[in-house]
N, C-alpha and C positions, 0 to 999 in steps of 0.2 A: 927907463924900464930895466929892471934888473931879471936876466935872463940868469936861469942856474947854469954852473958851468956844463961843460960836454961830459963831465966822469960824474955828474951830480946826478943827472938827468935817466930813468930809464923807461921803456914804453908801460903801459899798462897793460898788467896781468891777462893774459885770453881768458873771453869771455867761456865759461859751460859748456859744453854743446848743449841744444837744445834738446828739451826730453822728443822723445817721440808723439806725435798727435796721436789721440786716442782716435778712434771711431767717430765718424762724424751720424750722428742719429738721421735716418733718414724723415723727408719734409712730411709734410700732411696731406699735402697734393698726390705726388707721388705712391703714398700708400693708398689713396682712393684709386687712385688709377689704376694702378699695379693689381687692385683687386677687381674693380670694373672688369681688365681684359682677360683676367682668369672667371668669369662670371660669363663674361661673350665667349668662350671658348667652349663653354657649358649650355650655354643657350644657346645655339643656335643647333646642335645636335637635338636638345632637346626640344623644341619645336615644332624639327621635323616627327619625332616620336611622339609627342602629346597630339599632335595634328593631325596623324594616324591611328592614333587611338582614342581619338574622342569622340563622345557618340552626341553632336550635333541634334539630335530629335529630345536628348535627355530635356527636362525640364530647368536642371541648372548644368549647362556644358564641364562643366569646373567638375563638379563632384564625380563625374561620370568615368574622372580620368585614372587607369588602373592605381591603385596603391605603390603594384610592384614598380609603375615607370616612375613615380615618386621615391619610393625607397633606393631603386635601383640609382636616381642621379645623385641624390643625397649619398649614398654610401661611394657612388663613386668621385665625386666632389671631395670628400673625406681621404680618399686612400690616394689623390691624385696629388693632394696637397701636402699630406703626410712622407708620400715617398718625393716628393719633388723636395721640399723644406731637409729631410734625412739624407739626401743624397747629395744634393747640391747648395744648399742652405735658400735657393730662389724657385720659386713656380716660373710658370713662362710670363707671367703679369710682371713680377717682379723683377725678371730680367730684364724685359723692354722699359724698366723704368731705374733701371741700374740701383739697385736696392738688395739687399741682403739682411734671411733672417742669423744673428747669431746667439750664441749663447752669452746670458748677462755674468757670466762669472768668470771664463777663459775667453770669449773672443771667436771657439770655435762653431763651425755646423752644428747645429743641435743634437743630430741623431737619430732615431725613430721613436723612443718614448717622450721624448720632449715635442719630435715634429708631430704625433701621435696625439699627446694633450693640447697641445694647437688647434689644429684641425679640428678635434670633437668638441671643446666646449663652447661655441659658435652652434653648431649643427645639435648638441644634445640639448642646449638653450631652446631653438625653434622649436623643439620638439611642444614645450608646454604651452595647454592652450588656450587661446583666445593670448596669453601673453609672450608667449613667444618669437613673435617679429621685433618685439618691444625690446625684449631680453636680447635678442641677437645685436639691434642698434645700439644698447648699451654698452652690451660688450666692448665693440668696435671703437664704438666714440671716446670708452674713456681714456684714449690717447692724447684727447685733446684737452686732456685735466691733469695728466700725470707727467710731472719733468723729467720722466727718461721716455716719455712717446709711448708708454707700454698699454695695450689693448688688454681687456683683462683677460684675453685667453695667450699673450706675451707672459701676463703677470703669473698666469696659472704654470705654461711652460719653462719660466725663465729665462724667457729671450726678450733681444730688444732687434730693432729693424733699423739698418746700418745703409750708408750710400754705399756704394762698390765706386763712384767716379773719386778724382783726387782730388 
């Protein structure tokens, strides 16, 4: 075996450092869930207010239920999400699910018009009718067709939803 001498010999060159990991995209579960508990936080207040204001003798209980307590959770749904998302990039769903919205170009919080176009095109979707439950699932679902996870009211804002764990 012919070993090179000892002044032949030198180690090899260090390796790179490693780039930095980008954003790992958060899972599918996790954004169902993360919106479930931001939805139970909204139901169950609401409940008690539909259950108080519904007139049980009506003929269809549903319709009988004011406008304004419809408008009024909807708008508040809207501005809970928008300031949550601007402030802190997470709702309270999304915190309990270690999940983060950020922006698809820098990385950061979004801010208010971005958290702002979020929030509304989901809810201005529901709005149209007879198709509007249909348009909101779309929305949502097309995460699960897009290779960066983007819902189309991500795609509308330009954000994508990020893990916060390591």
């Amino acid at each position: 075996m012919n070993l090179p001498a000892p002044h032949e010999w030198s180690p090899p060159p260090p390796s790179p450092p490693a780039a930095a990991p980008g954003p790992v995209l958060a899972s599918y579960g996790r954004r169902i869930l993360a919106w479930f508990v931001d939805l139970l936080i909204f139901a169950v207040p609401a409940f008690f207010v539909v259950a108080a204001t519904v007139n049980l003798d009506a003929a269809d209980p549903v319709t009988s239920i004011p406008i304004g307590v419809s408008v009024g959770f909807a708008l508040a749904f809207v501005i809970y999400q928008t300031v949550m998302v601007a402030w802190r990039g997470q709702t309270v769903g999304a915190m309990s699910m270690s999940i983060k919205v950020i922006r698809l170009d820098d990385g950061a919080i979004p801010g208010w018009q971005p958290s702002a176009i979020r929030a509304l095109v989901p809810q201005v979707a529901g709005l149209v009718p007879i198709a509007g439950p249909f348009a909101v699932i779309v929305i949502h679902a097309w995460m699960f067709f897009d290779r960066q996870r983007q819902g189309l009211q991500d795609k509308a804002a330009g954000t994508i939803v990020v893990t916060t764990r390591a």
